[in-house]
MMTF fields as JSON, N, C-alpha, C and O atoms, coordinates in Angstrom:
{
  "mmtfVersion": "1.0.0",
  "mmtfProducer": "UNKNOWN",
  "numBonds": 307,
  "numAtoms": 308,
  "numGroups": 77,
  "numChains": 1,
  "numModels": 1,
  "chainsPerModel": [1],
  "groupsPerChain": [77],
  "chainIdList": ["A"],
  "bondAtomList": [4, 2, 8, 6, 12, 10, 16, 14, 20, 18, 24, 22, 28, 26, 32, 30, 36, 34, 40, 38, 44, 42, 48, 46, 52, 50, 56, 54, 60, 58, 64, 62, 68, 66, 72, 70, 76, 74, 80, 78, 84, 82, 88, 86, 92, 90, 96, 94, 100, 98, 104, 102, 108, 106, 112, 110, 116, 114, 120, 118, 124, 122, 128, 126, 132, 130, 136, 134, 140, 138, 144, 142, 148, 146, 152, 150, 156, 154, 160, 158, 164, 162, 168, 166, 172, 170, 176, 174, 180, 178, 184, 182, 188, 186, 192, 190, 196, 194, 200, 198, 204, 202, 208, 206, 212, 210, 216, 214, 220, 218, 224, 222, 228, 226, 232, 230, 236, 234, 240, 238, 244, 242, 248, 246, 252, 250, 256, 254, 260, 258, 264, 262, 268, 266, 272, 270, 276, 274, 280, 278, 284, 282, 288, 286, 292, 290, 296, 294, 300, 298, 304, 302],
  "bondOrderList": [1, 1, 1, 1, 1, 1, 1, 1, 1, 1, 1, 1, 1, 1, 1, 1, 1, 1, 1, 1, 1, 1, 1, 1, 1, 1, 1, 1, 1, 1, 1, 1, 1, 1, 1, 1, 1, 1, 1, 1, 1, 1, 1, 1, 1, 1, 1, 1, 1, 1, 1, 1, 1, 1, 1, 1, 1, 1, 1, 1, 1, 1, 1, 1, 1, 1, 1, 1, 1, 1, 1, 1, 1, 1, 1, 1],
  "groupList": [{"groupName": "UNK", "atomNameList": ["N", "CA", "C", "O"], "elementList": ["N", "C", "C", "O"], "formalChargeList": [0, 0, 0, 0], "bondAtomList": [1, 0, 2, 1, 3, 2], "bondOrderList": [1, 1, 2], "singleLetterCode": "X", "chemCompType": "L-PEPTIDE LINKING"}],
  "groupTypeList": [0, 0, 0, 0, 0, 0, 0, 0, 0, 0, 0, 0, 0, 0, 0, 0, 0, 0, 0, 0, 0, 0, 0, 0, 0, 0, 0, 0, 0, 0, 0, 0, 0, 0, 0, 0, 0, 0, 0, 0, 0, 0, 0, 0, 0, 0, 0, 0, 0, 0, 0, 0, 0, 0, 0, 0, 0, 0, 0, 0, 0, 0, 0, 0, 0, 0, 0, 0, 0, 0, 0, 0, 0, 0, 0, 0, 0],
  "groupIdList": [1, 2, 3, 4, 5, 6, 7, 8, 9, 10, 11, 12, 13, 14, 15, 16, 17, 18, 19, 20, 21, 22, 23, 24, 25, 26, 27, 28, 29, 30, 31, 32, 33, 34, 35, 36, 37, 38, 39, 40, 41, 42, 43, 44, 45, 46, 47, 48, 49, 50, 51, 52, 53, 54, 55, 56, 57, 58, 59, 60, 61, 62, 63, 64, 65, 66, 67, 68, 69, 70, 71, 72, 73, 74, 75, 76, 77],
  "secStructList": [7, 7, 1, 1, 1, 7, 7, 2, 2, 2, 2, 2, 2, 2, 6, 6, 7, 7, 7, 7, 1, 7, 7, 7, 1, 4, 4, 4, 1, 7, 7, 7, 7, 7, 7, 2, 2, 2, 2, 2, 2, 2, 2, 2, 2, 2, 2, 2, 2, 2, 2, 1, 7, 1, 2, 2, 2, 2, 2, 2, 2, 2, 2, 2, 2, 6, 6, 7, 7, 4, 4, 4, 6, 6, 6, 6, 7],
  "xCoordList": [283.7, 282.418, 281.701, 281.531, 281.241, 280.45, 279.232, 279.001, 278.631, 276.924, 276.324, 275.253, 276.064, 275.647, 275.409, 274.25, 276.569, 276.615, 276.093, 276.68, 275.119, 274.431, 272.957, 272.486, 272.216, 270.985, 270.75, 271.42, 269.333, 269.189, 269.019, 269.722, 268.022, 267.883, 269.293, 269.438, 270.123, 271.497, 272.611, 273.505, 271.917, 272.486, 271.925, 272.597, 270.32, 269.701, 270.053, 269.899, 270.862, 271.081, 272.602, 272.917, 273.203, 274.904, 274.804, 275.632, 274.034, 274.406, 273.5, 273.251, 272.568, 271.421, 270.419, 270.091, 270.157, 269.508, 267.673, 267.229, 266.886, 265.33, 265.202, 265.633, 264.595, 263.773, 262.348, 261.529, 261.965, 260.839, 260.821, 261.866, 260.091, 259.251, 258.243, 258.152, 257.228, 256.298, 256.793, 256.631, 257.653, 258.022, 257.352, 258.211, 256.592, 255.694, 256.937, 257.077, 257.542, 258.724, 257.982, 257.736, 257.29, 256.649, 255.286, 254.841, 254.586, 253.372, 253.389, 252.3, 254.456, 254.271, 254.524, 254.76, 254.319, 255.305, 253.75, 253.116, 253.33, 252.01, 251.771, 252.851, 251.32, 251.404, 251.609, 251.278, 251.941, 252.208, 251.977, 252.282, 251.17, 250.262, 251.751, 252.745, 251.476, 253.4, 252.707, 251.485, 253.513, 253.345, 253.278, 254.192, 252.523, 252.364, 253.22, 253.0, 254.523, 255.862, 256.181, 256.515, 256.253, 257.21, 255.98, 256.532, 254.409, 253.504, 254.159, 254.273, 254.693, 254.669, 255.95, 256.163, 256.93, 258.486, 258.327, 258.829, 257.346, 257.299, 256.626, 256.891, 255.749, 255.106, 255.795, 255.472, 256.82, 257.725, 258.897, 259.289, 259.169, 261.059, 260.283, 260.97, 259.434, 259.151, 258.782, 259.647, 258.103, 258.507, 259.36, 259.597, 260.531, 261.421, 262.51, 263.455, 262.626, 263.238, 262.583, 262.87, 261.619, 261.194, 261.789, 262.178, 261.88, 261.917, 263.233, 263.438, 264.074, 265.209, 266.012, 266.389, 266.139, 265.853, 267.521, 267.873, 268.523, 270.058, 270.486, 269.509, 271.3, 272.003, 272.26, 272.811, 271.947, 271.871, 270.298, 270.232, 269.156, 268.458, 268.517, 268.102, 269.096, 269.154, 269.929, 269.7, 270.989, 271.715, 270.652, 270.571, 270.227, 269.452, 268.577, 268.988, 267.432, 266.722, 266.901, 266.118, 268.063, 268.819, 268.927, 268.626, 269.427, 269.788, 268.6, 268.679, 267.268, 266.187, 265.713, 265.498, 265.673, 265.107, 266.101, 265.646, 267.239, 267.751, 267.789, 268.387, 266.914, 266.741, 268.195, 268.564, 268.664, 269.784, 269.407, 269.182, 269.293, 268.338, 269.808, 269.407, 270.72, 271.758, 271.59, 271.658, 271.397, 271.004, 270.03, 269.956, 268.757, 267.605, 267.163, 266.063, 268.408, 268.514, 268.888, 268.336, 269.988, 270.45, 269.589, 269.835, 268.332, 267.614, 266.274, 265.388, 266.638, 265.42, 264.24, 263.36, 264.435, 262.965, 263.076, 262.058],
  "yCoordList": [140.546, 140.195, 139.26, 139.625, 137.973, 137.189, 137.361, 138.473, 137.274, 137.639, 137.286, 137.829, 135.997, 135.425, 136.556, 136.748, 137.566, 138.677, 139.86, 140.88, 140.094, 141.354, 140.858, 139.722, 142.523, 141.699, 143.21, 144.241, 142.807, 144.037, 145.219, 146.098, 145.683, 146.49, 147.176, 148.369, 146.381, 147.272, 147.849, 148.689, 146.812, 147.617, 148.773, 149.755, 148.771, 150.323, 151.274, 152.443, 150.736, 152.005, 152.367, 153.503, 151.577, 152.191, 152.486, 153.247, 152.006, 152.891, 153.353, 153.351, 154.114, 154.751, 154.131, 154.654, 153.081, 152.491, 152.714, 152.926, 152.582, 152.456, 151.387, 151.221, 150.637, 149.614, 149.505, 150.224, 148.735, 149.129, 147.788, 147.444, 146.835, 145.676, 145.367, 144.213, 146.315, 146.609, 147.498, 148.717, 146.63, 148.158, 147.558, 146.747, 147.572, 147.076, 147.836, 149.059, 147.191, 147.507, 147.245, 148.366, 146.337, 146.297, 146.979, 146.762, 147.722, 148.17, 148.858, 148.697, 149.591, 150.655, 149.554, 149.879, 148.231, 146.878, 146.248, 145.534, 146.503, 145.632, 143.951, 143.598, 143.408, 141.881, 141.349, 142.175, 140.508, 139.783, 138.276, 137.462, 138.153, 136.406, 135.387, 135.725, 134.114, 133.697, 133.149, 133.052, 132.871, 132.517, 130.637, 130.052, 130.064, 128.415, 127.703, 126.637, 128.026, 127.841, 127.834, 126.701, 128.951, 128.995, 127.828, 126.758, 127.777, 126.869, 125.54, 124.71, 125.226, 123.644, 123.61, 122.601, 124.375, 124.326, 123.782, 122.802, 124.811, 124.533, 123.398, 122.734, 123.058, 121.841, 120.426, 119.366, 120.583, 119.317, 119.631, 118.767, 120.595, 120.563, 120.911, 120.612, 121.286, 121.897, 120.629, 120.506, 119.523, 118.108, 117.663, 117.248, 117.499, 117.161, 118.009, 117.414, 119.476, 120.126, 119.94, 118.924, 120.885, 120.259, 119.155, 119.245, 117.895, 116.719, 116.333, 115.449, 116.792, 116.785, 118.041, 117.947, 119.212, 120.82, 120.763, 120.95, 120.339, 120.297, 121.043, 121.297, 121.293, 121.431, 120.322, 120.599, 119.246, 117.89, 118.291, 118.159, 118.71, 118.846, 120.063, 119.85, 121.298, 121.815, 121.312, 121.62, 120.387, 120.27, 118.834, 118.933, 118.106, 116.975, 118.115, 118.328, 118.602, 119.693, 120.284, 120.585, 120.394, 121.109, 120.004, 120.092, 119.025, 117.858, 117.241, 116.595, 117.705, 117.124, 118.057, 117.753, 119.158, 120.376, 120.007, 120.207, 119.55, 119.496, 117.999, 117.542, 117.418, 116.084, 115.022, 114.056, 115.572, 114.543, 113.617, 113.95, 112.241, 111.477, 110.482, 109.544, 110.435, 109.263, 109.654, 108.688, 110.751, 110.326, 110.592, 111.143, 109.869, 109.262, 108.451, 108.497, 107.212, 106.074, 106.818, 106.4, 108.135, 108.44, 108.906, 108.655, 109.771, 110.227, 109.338, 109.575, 107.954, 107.194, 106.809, 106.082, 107.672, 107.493, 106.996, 106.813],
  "zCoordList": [138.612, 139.177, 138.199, 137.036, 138.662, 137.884, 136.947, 137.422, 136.381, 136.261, 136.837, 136.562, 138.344, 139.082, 139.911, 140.279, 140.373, 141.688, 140.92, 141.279, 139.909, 139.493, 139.811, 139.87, 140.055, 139.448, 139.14, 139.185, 138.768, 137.465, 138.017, 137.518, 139.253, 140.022, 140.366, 140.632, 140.322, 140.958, 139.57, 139.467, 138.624, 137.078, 136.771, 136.455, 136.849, 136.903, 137.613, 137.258, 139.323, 139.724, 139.11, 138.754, 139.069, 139.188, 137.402, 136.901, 136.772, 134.917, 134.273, 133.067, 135.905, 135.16, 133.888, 132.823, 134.352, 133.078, 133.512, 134.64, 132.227, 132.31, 131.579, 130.438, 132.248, 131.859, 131.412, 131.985, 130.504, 129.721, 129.574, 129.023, 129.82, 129.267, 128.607, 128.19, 128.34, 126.865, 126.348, 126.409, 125.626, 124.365, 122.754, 122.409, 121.985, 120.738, 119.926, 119.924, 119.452, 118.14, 117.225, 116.78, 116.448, 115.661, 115.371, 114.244, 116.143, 116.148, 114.467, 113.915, 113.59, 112.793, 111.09, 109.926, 111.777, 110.737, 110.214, 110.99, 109.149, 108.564, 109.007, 109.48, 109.025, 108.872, 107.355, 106.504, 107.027, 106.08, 106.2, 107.071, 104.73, 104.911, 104.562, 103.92, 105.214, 104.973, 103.223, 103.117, 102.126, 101.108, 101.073, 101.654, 100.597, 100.244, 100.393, 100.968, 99.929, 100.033, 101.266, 101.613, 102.48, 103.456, 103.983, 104.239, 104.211, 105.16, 104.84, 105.741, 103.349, 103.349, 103.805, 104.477, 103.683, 104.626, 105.904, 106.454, 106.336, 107.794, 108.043, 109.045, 107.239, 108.16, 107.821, 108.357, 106.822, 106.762, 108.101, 108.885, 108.104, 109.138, 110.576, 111.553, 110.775, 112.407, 112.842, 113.709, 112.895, 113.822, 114.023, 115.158, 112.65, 113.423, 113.817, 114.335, 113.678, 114.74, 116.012, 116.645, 116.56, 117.567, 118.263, 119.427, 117.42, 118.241, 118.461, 119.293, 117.919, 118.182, 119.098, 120.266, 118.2, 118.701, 119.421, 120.586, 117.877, 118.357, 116.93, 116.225, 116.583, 115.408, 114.422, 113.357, 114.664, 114.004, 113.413, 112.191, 113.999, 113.278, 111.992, 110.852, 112.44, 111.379, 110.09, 108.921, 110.635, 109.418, 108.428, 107.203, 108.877, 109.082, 107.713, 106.572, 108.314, 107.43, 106.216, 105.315, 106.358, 105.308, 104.104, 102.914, 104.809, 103.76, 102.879, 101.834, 103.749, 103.532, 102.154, 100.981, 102.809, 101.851, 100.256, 99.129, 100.493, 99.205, 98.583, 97.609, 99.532, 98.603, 98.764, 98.096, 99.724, 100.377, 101.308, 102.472, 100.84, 101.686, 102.109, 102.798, 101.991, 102.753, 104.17, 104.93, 104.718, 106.048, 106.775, 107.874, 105.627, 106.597, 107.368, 107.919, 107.528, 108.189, 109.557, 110.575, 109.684, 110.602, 111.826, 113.005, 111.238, 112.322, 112.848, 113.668, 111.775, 112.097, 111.689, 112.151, 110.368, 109.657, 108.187, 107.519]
}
C-alpha cells in the first residue's frame, strides 16, 4: 500500500493510535539568551541560506565561516 492510500484517521483506527497536536515538550526546558557569537553567525549565513536554501548553501557557509573565500565568485558575491 502506498502512503498516498492512508490517511491518518484510518491509521488511528487499525493501530490504535492517539493523536495529540498540542503536546508543549519543552514547557519544563528554561529559555536561554543565544550568546554574541551564535547572533553574529547568524546574521552573516541566514541570507544567504535563505536565498539559496540547497546544500550548496550550507557547504558555501561553511567555507565562509572558515575564511575559504575561492568560492566567492561562485555564489556571486
Amino acid at each position: 500500500m502506498s502512503y498516498s492510500e492512508f490517511s491518518l484517521s484510518q491509521l488511528e483506527s487499525e493501530f490504535n493510535l492517539i493523536v495529540q497536536e498540542r503536546v508543549d515538550l519543552f514547557k519544563s526546558i528554561e529559555s536561554v539568551n543565544p550568546s554574541d557569537l551564535l547572533k553574529e553567525i547568524l546574521a552573516e549565513n541566514i541570507p544567504l541560506a535563505l536565498e539559496i536554501d540547497t546544500e550548496k548553501a550550507r557547504f558555501l557557509t561553511e567555507c565562509s565561516a572558515n575564511r575559504i573565500d575561492c568560492f566567492s565568485n561562485y555564489c556571486g558575491t
